[in-house]
N, CA, C and O atoms as a DFTB+ gen file, in Angstrom:
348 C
 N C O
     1  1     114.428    -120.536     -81.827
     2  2     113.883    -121.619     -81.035
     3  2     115.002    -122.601     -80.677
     4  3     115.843    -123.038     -81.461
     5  1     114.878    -122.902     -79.283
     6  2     116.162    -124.045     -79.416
     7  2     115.471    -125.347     -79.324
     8  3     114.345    -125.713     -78.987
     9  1     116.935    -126.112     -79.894
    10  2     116.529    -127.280     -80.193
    11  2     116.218    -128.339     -79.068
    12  3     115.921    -127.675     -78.075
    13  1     116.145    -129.752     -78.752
    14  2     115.554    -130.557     -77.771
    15  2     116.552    -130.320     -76.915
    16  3     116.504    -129.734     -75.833
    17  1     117.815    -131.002     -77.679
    18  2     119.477    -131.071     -76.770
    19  2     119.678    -129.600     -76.029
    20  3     119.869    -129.650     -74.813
    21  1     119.654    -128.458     -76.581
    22  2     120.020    -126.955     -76.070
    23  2     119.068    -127.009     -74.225
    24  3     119.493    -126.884     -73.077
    25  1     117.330    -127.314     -74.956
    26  2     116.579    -127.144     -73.734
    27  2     117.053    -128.177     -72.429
    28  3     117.210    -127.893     -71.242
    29  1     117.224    -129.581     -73.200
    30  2     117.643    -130.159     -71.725
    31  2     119.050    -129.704     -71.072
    32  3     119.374    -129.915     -69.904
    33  1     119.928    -128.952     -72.180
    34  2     121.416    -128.701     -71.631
    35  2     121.008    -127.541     -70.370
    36  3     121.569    -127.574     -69.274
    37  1     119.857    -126.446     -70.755
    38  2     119.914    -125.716     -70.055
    39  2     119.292    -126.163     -68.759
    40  3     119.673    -125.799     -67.646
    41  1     118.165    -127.098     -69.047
    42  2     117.310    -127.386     -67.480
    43  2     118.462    -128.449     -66.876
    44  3     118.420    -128.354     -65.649
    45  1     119.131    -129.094     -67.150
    46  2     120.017    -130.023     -66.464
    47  2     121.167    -129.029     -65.244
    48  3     121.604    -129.176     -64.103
    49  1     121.257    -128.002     -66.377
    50  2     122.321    -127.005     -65.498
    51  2     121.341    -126.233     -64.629
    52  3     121.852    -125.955     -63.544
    53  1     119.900    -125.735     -64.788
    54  2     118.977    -124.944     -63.819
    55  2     119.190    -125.800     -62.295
    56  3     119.455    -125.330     -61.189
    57  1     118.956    -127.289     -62.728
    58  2     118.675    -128.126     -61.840
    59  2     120.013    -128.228     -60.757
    60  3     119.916    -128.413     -59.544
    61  1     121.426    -128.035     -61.624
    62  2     122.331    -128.687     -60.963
    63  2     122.688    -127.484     -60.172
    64  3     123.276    -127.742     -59.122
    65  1     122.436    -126.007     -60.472
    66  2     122.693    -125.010     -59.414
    67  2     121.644    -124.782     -58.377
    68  3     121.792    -124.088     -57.371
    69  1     120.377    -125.551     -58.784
    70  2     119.122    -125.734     -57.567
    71  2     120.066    -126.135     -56.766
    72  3     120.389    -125.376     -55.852
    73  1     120.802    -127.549     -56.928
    74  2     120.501    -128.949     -55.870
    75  2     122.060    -128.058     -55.453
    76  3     122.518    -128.351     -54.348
    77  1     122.747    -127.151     -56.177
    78  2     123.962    -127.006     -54.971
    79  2     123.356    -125.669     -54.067
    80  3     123.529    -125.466     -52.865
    81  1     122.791    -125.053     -54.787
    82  2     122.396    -124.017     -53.625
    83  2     122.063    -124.373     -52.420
    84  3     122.465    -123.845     -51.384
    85  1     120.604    -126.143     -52.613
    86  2     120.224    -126.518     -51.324
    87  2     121.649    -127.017     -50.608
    88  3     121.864    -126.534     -49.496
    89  1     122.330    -127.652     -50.980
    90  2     123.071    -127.920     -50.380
    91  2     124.350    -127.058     -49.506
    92  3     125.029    -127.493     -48.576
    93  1     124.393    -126.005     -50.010
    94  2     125.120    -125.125     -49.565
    95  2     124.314    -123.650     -48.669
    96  3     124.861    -122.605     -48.317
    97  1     122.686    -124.126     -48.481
    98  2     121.915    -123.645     -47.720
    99  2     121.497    -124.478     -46.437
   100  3     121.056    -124.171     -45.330
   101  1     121.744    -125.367     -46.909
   102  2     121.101    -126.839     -45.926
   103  2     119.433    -126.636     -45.789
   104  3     118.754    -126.679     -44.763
   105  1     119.025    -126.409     -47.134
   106  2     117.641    -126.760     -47.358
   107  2     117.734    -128.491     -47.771
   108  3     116.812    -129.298     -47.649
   109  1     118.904    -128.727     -48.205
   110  2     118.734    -130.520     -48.297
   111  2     118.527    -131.358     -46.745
   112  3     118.081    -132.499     -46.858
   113  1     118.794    -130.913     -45.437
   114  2     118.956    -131.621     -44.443
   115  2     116.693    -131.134     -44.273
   116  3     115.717    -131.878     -44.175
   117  1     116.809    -129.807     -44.317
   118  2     115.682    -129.341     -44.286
   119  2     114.609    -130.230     -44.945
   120  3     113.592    -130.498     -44.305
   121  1     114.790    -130.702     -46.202
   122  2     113.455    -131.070     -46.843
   123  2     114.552    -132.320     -47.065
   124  3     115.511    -131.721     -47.551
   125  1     114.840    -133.403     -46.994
   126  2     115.329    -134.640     -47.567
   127  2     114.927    -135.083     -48.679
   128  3     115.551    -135.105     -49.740
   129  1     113.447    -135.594     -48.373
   130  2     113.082    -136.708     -49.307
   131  2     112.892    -135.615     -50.542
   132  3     113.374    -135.954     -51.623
   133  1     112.316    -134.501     -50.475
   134  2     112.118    -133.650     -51.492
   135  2     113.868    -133.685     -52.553
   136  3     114.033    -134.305     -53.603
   137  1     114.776    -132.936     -51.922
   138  2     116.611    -133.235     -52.269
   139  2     116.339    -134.631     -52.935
   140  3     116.161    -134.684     -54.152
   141  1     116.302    -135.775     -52.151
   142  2     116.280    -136.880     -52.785
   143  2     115.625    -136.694     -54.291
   144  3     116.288    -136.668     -55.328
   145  1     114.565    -136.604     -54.224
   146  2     114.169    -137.130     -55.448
   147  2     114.617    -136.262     -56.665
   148  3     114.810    -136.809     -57.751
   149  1     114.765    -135.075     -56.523
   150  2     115.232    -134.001     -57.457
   151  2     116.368    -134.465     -58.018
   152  3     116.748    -134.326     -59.181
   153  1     117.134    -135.293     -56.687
   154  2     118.675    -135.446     -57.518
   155  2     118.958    -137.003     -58.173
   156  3     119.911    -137.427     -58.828
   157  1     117.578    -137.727     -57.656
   158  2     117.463    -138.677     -58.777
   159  2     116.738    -138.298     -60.364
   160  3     116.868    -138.912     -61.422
   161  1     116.055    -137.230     -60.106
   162  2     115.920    -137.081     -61.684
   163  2     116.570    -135.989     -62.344
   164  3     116.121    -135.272     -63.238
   165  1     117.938    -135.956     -61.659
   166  2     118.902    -135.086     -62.202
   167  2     119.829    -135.884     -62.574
   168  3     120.573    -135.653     -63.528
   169  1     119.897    -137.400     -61.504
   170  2     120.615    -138.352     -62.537
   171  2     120.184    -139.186     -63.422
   172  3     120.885    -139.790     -64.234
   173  1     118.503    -139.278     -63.245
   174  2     118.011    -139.586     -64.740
   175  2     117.813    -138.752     -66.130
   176  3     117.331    -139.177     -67.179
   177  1     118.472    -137.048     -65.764
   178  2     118.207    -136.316     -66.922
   179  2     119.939    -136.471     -67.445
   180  3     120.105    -136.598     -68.658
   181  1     120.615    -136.464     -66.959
   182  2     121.793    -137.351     -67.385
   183  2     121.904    -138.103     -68.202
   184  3     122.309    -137.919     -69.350
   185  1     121.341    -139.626     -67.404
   186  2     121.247    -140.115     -67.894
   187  2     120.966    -140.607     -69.708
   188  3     121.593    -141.216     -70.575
   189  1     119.275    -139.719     -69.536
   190  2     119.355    -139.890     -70.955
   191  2     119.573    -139.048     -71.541
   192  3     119.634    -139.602     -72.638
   193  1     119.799    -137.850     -71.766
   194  2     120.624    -137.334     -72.321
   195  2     121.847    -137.907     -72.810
   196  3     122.171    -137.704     -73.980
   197  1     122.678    -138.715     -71.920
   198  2     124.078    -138.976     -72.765
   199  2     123.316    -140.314     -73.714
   200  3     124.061    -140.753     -74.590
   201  1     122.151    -140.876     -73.634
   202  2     121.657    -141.578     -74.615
   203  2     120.894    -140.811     -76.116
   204  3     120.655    -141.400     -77.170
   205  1     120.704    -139.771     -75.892
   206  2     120.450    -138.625     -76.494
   207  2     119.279    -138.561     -76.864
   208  3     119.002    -138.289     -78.032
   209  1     118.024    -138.887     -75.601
   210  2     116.783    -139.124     -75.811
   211  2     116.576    -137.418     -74.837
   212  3     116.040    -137.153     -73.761
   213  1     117.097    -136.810     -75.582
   214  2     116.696    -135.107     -74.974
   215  2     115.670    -135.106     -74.840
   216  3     115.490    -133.937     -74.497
   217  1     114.619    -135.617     -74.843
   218  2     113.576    -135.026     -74.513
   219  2     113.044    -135.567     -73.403
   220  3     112.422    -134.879     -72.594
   221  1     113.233    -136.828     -73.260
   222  2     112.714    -137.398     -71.760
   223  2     114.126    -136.636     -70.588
   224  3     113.955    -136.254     -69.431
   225  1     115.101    -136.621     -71.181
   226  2     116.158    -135.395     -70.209
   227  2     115.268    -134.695     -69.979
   228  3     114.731    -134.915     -68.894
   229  1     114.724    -133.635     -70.765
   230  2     114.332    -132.488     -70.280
   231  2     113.084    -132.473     -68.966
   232  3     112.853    -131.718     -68.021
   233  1     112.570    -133.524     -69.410
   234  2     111.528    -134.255     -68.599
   235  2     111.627    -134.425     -67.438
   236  3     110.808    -134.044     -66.601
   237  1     112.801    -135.115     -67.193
   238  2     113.592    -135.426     -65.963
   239  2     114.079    -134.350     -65.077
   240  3     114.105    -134.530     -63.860
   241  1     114.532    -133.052     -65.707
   242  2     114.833    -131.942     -65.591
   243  2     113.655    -131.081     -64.622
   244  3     113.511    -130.518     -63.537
   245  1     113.158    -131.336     -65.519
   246  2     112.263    -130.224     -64.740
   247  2     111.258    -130.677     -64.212
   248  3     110.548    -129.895     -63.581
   249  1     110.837    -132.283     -64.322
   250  2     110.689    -132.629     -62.849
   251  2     111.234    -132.327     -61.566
   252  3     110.595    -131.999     -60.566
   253  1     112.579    -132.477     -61.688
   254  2     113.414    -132.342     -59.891
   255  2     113.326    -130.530     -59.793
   256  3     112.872    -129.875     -58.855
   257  1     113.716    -130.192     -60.645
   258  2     113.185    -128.427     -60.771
   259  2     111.886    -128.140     -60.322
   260  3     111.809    -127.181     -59.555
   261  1     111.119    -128.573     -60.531
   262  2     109.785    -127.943     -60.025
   263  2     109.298    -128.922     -58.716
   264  3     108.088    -129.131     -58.627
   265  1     110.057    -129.431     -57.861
   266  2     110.070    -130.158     -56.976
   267  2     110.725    -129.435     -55.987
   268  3     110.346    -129.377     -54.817
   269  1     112.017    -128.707     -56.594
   270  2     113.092    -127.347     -55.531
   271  2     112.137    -126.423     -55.564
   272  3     111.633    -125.927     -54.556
   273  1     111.893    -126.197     -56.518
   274  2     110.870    -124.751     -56.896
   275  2     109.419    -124.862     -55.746
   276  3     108.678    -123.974     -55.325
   277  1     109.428    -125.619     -55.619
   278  2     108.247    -125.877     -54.444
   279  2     108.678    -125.654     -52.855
   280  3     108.048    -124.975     -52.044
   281  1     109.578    -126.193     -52.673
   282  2     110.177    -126.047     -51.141
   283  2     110.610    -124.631     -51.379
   284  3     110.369    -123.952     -50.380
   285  1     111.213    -123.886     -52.437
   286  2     111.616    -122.347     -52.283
   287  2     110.347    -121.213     -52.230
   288  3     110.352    -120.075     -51.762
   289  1     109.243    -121.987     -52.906
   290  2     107.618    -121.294     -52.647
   291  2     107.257    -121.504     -51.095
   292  3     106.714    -120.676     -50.364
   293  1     107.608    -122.579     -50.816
   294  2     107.264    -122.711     -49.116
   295  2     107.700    -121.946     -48.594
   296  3     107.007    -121.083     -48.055
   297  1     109.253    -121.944     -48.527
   298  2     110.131    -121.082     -47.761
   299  2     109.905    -119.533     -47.715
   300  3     110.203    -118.904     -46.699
   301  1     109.402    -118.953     -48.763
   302  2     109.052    -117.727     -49.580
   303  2     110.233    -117.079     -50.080
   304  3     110.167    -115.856     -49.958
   305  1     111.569    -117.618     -50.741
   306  2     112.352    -117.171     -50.938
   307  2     112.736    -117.548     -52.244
   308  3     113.900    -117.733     -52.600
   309  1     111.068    -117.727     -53.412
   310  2     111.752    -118.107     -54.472
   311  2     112.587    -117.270     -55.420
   312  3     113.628    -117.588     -55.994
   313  1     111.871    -116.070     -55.464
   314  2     112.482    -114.963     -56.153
   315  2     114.023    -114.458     -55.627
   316  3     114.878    -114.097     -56.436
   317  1     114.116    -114.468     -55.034
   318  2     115.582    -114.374     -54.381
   319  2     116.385    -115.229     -54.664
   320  3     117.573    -114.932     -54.787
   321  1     115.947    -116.471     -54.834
   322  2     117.111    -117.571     -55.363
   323  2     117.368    -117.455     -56.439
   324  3     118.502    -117.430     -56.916
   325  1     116.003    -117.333     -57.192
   326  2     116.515    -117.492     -58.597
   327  2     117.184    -116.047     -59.465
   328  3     117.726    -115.930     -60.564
   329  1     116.941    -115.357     -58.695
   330  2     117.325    -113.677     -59.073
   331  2     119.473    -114.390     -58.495
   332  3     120.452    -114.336     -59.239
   333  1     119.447    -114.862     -57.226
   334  2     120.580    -115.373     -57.282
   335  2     121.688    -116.080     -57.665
   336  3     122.894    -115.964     -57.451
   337  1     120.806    -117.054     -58.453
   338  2     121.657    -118.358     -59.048
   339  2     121.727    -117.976     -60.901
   340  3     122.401    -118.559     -61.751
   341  1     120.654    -116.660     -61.103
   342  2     120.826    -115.644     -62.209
   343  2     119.400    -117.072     -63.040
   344  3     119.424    -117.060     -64.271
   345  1     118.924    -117.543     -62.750
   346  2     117.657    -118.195     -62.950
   347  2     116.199    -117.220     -63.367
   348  3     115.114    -117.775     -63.539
């Protein structure tokens, strides 16, 4: 089982190869406000994390994650991304 710190280490990094894929797809120009908010709670899973409240990280995490994960269900190309980014 991993521990709090392991889970947010991993959703912080799920999140941070979401938000470059959009960006290097230009699904960020595509969906904005959606980009926006993902990558504010990618700098609030940061955030606390380096306070070492892992668990509201993880929180934060996979909030903006399941926020990408939605525009890639729209698009219909979720399985493909994440089969891509090895997700």
């Amino acid at each position: 089982m991993q521990s709090q710190k392991e889970r947010a280490e991993k959703d912080i990094i799920m999140l941070s190869k979401l938000l470059e894929y959009f960006m290097n797809s230009g699904l960020d120009k595509k969906y904005p406000d959606a980009f926006e908010w993902a990558k504010n709670y990618y700098a609030d899973a940061g955030h606390y994390y380096k306070k070492k409240d892992y668990f509201s990280s993880f929180g934060c995490a996979n909030y903006g994650y399941g926020i990408l994960d939605c525009v890639l269900i729209n698009e219909k190309i979720k399985e493909k991304v994440l089969k891509e980014l090895g997700l």
